[in-house]
Short mmCIF file of the C-alpha atoms (twelve columns), coordinates in Angstrom:
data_MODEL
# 
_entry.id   MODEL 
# 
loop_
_atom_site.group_PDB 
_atom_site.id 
_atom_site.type_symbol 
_atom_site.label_atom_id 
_atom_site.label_alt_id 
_atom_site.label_comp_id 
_atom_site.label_asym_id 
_atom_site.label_seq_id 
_atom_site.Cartn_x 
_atom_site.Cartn_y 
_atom_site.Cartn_z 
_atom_site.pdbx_PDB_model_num 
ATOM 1   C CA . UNK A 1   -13.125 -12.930 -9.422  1 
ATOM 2   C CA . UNK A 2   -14.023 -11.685 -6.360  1 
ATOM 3   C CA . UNK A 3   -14.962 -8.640  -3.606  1 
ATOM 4   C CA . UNK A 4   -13.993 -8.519  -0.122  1 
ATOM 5   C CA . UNK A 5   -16.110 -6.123  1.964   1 
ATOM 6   C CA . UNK A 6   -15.437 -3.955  4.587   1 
ATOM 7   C CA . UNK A 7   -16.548 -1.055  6.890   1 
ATOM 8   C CA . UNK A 8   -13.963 1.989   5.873   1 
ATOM 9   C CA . UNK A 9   -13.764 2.830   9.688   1 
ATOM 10  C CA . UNK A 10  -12.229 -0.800  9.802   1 
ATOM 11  C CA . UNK A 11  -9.582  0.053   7.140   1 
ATOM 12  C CA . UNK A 12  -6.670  1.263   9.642   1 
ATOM 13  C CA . UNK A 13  -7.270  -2.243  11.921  1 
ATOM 14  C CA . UNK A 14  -7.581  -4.249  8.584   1 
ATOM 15  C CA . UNK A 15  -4.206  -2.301  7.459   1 
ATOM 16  C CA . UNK A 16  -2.498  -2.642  10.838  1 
ATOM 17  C CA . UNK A 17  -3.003  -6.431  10.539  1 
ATOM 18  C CA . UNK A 18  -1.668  -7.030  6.994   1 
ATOM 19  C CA . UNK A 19  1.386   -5.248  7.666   1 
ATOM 20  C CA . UNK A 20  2.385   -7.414  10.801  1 
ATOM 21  C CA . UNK A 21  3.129   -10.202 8.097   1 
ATOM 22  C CA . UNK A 22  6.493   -10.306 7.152   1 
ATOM 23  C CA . UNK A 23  6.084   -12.490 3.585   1 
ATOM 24  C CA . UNK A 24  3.354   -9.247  2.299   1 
ATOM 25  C CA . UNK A 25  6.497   -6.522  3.202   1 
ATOM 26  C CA . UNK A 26  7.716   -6.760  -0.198  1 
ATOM 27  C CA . UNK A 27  4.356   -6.372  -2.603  1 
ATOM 28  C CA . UNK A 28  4.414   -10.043 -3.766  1 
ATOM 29  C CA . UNK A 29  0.590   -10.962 -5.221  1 
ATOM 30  C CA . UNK A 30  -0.716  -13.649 -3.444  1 
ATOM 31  C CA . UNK A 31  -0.155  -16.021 -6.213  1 
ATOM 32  C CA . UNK A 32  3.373   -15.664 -5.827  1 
ATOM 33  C CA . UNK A 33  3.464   -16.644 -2.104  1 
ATOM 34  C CA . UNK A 34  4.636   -19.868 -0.771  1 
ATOM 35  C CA . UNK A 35  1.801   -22.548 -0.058  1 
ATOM 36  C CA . UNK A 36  1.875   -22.227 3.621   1 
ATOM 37  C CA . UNK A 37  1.902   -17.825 3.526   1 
ATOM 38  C CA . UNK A 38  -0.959  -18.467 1.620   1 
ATOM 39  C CA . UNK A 39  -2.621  -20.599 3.885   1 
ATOM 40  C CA . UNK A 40  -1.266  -18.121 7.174   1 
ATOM 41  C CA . UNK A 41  -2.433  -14.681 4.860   1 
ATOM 42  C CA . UNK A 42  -6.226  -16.623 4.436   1 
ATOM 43  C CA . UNK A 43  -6.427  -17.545 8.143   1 
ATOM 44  C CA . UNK A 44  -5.391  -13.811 9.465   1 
ATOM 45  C CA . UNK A 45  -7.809  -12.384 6.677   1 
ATOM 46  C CA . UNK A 46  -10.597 -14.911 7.948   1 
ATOM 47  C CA . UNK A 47  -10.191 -13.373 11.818  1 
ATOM 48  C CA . UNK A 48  -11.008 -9.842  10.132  1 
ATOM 49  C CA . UNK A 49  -14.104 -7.479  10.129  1 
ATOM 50  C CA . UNK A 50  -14.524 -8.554  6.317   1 
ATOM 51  C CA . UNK A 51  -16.789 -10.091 4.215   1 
ATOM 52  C CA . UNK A 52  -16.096 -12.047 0.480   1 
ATOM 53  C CA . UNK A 53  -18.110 -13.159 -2.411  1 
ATOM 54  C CA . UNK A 54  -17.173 -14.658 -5.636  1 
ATOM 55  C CA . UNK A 55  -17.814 -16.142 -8.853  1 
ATOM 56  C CA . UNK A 56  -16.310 -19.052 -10.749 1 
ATOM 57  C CA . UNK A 57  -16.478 -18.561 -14.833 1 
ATOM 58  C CA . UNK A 58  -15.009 -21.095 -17.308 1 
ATOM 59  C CA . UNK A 59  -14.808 -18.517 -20.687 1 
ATOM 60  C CA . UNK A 60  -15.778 -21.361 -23.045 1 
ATOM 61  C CA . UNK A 61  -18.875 -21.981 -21.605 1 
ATOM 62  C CA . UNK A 62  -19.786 -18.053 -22.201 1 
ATOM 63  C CA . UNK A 63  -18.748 -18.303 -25.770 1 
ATOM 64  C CA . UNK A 64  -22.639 -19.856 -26.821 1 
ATOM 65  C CA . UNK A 65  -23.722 -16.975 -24.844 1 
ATOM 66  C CA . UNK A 66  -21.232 -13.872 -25.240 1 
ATOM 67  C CA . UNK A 67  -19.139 -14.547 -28.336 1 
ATOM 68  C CA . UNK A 68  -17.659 -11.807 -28.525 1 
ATOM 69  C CA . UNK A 69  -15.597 -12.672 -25.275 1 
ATOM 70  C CA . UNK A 70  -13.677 -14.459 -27.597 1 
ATOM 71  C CA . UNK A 71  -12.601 -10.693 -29.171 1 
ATOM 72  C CA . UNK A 72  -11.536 -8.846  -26.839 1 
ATOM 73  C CA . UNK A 73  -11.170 -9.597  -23.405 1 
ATOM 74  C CA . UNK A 74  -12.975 -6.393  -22.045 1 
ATOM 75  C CA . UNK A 75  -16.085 -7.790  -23.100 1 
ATOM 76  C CA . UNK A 76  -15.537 -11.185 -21.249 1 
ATOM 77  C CA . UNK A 77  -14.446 -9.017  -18.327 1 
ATOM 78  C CA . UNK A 78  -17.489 -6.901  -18.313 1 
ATOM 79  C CA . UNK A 79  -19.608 -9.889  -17.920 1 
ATOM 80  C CA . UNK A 80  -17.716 -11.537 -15.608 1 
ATOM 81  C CA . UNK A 81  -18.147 -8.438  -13.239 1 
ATOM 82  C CA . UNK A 82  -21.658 -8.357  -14.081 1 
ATOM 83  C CA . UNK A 83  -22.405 -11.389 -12.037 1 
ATOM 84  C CA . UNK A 84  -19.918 -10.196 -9.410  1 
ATOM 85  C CA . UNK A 85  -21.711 -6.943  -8.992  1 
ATOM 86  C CA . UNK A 86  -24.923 -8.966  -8.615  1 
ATOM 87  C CA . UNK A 87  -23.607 -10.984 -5.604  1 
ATOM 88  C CA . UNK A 88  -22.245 -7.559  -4.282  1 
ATOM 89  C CA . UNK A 89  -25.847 -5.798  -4.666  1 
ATOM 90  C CA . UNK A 90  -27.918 -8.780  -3.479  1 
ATOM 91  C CA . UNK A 91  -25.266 -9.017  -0.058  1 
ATOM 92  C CA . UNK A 92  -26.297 -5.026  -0.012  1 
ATOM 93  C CA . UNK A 93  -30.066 -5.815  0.065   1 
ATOM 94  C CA . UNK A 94  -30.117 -8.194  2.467   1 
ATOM 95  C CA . UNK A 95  -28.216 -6.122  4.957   1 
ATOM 96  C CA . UNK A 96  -30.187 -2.588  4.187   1 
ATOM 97  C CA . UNK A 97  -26.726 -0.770  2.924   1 
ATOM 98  C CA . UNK A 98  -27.265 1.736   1.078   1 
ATOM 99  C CA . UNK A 99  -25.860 2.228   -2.252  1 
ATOM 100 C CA . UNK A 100 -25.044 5.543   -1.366  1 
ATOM 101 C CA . UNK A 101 -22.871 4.888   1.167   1 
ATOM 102 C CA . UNK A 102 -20.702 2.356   -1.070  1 
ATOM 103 C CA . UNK A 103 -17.822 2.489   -3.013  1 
ATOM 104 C CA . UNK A 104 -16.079 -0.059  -5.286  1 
ATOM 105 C CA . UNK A 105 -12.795 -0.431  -5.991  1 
ATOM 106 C CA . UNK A 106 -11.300 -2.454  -8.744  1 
ATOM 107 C CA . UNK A 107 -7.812  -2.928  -9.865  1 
ATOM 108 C CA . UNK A 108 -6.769  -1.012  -12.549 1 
ATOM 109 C CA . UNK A 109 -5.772  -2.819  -15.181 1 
ATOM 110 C CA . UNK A 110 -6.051  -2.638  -19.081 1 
ATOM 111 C CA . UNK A 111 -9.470  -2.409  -19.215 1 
ATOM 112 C CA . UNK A 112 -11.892 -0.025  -20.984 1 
ATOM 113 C CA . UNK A 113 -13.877 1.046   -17.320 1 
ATOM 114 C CA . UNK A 114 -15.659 3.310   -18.837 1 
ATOM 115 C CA . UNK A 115 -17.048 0.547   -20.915 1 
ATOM 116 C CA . UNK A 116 -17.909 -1.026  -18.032 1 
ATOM 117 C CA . UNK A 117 -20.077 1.238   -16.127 1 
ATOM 118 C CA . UNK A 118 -21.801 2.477   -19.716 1 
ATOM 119 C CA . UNK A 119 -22.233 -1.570  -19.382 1 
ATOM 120 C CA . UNK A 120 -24.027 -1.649  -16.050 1 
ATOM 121 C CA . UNK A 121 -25.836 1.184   -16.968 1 
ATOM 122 C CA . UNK A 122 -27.488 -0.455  -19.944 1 
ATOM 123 C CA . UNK A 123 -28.463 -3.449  -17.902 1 
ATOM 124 C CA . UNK A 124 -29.719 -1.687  -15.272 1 
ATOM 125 C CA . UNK A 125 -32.196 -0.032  -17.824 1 
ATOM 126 C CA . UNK A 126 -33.379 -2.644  -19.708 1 
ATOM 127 C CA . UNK A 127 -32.185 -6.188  -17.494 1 
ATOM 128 C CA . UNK A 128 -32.944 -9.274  -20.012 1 
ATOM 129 C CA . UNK A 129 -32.573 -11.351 -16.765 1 
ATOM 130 C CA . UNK A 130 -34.659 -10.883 -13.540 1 
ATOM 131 C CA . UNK A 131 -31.832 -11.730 -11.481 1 
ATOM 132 C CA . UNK A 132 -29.774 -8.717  -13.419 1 
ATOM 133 C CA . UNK A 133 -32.078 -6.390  -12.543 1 
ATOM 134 C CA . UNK A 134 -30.606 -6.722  -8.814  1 
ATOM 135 C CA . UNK A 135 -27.909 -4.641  -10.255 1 
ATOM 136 C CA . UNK A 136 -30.325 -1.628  -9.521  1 
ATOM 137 C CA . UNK A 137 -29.085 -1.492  -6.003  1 
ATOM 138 C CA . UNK A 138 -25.485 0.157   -7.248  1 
ATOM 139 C CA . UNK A 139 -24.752 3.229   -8.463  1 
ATOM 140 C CA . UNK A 140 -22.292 2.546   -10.953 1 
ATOM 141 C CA . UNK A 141 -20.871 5.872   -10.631 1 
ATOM 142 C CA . UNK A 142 -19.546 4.101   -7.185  1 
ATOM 143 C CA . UNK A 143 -17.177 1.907   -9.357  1 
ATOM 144 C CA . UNK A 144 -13.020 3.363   -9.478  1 
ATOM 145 C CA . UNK A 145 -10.141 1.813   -10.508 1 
ATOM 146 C CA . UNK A 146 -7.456  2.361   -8.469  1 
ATOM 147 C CA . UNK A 147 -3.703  1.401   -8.856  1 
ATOM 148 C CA . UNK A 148 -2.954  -2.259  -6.404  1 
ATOM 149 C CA . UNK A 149 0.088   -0.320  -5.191  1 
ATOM 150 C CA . UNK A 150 -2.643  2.521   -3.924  1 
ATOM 151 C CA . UNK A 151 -4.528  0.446   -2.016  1 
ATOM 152 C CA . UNK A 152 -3.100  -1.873  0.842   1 
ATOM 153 C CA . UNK A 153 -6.205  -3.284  1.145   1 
ATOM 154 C CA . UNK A 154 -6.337  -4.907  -2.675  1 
ATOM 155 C CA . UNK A 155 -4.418  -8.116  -0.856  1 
ATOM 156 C CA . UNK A 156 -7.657  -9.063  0.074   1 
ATOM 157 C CA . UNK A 157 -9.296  -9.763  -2.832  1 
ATOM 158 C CA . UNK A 158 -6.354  -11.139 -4.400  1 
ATOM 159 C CA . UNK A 159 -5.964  -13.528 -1.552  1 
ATOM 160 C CA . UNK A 160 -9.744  -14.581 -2.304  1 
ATOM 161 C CA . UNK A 161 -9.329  -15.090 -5.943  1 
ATOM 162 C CA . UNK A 162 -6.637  -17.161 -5.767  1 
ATOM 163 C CA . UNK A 163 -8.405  -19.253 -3.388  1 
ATOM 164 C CA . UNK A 164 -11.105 -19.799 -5.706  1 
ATOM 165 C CA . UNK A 165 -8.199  -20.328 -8.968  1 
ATOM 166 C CA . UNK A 166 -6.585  -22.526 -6.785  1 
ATOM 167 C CA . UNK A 167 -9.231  -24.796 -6.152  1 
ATOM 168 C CA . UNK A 168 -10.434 -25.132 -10.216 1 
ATOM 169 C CA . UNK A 169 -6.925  -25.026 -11.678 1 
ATOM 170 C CA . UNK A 170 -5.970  -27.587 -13.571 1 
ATOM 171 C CA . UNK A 171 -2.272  -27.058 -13.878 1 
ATOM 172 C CA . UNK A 172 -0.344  -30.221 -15.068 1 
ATOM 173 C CA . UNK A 173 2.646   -28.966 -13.112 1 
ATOM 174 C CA . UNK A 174 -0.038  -28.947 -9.887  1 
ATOM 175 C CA . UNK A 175 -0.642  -32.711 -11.374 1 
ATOM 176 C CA . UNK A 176 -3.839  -30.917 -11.885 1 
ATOM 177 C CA . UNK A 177 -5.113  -31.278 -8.408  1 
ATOM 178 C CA . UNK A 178 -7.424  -28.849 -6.419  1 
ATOM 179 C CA . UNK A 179 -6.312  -26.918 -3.520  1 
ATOM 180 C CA . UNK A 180 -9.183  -26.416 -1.113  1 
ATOM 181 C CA . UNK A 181 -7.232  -25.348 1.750   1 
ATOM 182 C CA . UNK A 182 -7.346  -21.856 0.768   1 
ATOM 183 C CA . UNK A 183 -10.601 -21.306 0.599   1 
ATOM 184 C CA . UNK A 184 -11.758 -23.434 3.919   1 
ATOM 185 C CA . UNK A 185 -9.458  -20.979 5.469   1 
ATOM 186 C CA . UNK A 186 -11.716 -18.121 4.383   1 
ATOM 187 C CA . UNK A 187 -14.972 -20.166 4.872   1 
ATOM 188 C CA . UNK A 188 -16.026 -17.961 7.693   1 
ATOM 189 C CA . UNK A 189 -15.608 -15.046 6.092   1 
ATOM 190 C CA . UNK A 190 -17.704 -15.751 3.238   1 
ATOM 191 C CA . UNK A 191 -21.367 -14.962 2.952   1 
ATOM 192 C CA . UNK A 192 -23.742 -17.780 2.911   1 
ATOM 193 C CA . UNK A 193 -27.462 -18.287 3.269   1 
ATOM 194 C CA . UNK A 194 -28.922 -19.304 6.903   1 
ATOM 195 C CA . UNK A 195 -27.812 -22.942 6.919   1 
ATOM 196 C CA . UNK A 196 -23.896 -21.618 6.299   1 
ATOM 197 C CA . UNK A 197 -24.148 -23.283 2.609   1 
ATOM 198 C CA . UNK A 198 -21.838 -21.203 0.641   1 
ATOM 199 C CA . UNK A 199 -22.623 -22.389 -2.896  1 
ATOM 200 C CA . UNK A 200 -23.902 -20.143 -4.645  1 
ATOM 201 C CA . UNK A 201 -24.917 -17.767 -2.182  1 
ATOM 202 C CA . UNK A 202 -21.398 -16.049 -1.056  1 
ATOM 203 C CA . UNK A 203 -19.554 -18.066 -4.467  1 
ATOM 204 C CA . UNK A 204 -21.430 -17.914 -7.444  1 
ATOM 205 C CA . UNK A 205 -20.637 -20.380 -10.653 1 
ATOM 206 C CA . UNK A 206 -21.616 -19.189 -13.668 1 
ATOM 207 C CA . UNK A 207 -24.093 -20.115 -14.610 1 
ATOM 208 C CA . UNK A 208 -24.027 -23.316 -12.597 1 
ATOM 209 C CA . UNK A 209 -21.864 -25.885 -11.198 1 
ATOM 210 C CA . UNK A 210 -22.002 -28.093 -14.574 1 
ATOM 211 C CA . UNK A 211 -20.830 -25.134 -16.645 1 
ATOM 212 C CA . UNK A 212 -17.623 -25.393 -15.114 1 
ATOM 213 C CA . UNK A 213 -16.243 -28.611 -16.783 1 
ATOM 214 C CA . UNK A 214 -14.913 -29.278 -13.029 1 
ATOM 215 C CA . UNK A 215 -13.855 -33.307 -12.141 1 
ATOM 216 C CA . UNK A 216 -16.226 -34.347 -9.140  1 
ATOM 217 C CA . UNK A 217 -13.794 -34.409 -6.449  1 
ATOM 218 C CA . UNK A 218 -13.716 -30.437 -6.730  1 
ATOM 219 C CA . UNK A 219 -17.516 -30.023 -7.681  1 
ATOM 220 C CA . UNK A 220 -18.010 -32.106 -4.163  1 
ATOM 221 C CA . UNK A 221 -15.586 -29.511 -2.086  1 
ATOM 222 C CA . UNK A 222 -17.240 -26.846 -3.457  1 
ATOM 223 C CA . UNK A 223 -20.814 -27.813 -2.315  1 
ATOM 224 C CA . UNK A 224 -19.628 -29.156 0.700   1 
ATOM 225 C CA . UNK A 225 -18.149 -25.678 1.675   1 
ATOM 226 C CA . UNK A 226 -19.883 -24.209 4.719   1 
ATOM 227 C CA . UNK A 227 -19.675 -20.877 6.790   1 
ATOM 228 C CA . UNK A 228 -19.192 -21.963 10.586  1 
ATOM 229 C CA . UNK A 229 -20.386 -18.292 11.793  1 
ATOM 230 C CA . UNK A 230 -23.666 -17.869 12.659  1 
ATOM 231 C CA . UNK A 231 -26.173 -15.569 10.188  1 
ATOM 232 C CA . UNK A 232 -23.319 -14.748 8.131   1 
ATOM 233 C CA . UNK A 233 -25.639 -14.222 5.509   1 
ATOM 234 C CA . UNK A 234 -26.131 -10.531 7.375   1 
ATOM 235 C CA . UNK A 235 -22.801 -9.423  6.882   1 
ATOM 236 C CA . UNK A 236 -22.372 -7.760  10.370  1 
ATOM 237 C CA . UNK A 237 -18.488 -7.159  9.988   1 
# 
């Protein structure tokens, strides 16, 4: 999952931008793009006033911890988000934003949101983790779900989560090889801490690197991914 951040007064530039691609005209999800528009949509995206964080989950290493993910998926999606919302409120910190002046938009999909927000609520109450208890920087009243069709802007994020699939798939018919490309494309958008490291400041596995059940190759790309910009870490776009 991920988030891709940006100044509303940006939106119209951001919007402007996305539809001067000719392969985004028809709606297709970035999934369904062909290798190189995916690699041409990451490197416009990357020259953008926008910002991206993610996290990388592998559901059967939450089972020990959240078994009833295997239930119902709301509950694995809930959790999921968690973590993402806690990348999202720590960027907020370091860059003084207010949660006031946010609002977060997630796809609507088949999801219980309510269940969601009762979910940060609870957490932001009584956190049984000190690094949940950064969710206290949101208001979780700030959190929609709006339709992708709504939103021109939702390509974004899609664009960003398939960067992160694509580089953990392990799809036989991919001869279950990563694809970094994607994401080194959005490298410079993504936040990092002052040395440009990206992992796990901007992309977050949960809970770490070893929980993902990942061959080395792609454990190595992701640690050797870096944010060229300088103090990234501020999010000035």
């Amino acid at each position: 999952m991920s988030v891709v951040f940006f100044r509303e007064e940006n939106r119209e530039k951001i919007e402007t931008a996305l539809q001067g691609l000719p392969f985004l005209q028809s709606g297709k999800h970035s999934k369904n793009l062909s290798h190189y528009e995916r690699i041409f949509l990451a490197r416009t995206i990357a020259k953008l006033p926008v910002g991206m964080v993610g996290v990388i989950s592998n559901k059967l290493s939450l089972l020990e911890y959240l078994p009833q993910a295997s239930s119902t998926p709301t509950h694995y999606y809930n959790k999921v988000s968690q973590y993402l919302l806690e990348r999202v409120s720590n960027a907020l910190s370091v860059c003084g934003i207010s949660r006031e002046s946010v609002s977060i938009r997630l796809e609507a999909r088949d999801q219980q949101y309510s269940s969601l927000i009762s979910f940060v609520k609870r957490i932001q109450t009584t956190p049984l983790d000190h690094r949940a208890a950064s969710l206290r920087g949101l208001n979780p009243f700030s959190i929609i779900a709006v339709k992708k069709k709504d939103d021109r802007c939702f390509i974004l994020a899609d664009c960003a989560s398939n960067a992160l699939f694509s580089m953990v798939c392990r799809d036989e018919k991919r001869f279950c090889l990563p694809e970094p490309r994607y994401l080194q494309e959005l490298a410079p958008i993504i936040l990092s801490n002052k040395q440009g490291e990206i992992m796990p400041f901007g992309i977050k596995p949960i809970h770490k690197l070893e929980d993902l059940g990942l061959p080395e190759d792609v454990k190595l790309h992701l640690k050797a991914l870096r944010n060229p910009q300088r103090q990234y870490h501020l999010l000035t776009t």
